[in-house]
C-alpha positions in Angstrom: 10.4 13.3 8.9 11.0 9.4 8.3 7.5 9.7 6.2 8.9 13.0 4.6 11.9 11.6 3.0 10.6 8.0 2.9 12.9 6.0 5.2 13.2 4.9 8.3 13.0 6.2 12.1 16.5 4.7 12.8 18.2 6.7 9.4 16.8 9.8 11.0 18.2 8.8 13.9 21.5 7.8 12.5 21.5 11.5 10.4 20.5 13.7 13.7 23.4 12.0 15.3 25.8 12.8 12.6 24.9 16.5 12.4 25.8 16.5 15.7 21.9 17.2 16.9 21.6 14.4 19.2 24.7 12.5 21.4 25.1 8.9 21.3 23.0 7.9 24.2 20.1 9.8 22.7 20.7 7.5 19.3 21.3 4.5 20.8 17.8 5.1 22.9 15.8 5.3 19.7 17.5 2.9 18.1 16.8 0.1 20.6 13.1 1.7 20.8 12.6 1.6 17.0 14.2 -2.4 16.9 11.7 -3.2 19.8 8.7 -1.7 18.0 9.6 -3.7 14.9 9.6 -6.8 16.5 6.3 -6.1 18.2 4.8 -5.4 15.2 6.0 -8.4 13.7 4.5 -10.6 16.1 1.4 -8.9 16.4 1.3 -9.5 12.2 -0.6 -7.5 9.9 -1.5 -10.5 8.3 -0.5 -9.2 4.6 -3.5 -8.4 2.1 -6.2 -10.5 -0.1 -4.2 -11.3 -2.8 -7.2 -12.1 -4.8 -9.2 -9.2 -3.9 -6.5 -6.7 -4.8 -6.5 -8.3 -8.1 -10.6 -8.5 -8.3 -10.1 -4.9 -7.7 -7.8 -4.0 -10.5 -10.2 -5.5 -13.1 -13.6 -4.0 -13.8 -16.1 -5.8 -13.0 -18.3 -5.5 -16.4 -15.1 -6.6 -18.3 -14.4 -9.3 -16.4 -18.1 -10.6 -16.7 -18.4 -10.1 -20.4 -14.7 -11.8 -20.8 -16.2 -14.3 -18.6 -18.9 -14.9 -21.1 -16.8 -14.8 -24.4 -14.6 -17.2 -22.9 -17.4 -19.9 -21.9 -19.0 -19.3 -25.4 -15.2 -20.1 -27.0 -15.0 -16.1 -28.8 -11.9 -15.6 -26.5 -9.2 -18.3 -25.6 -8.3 -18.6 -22.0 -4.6 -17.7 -23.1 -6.2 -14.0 -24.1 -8.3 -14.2 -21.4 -5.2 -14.5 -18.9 -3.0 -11.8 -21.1 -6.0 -10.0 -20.8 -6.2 -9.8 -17.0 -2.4 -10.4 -16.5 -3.4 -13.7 -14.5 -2.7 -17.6 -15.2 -4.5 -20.4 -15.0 -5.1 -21.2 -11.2 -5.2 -17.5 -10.6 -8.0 -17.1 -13.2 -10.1 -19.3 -12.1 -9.6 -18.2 -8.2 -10.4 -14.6 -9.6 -13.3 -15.6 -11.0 -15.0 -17.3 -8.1 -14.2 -14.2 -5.8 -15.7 -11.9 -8.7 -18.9 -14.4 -9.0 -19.1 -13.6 -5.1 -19.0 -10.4 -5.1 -22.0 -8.0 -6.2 
């Protein structure tokens, strides 16, 4: 239900307990469960995403090689090139390294 209506465990919880489908005891209970698997969860860590590939994969890869190309030749300023691929400096040249790696 939690995925259904895009909340949490605990809100579910919280409503059941309102509408008078479960007593107290029976909320509290999953309450302290669900606050126990969140912080077991957060210690395991999911250790967040590639930042870098996420953004290697929202380019294509034949753009970002030609753009690579025009930019080196001096047809396309970096500035473009960065509006272009919605990136800065640092991040441009980070993206292009992982793209040059890739493939």
């Amino acid at each position: 239900m939690a995925k259904y209506f895009k909340c949490g465990y605990t809100v579910i919880a919280r409503r059941a307990y309102d509408q008078k489908f479960i007593d107290f005891q029976s909320y509290q209970n999953f309450a302290r469960e669900a606050v126990q698997q969140y912080l077991e969860k957060k210690q395991i860590g999911s250790g967040g995403g590639d930042y870098y590939s996420t953004a290697a994969s929202r380019v294509d890869r034949r753009f970002f090689d030609l753009l690579l190309g025009s930019v080196s030749e001096g047809r396309t300023l970096y500035t473009d090139a960065f509006r272009l691929t919605n990136t800065n400096r640092t991040t441009f040249s980070n993206l292009a390294e992982k793209m040059r790696g890739v493939g």
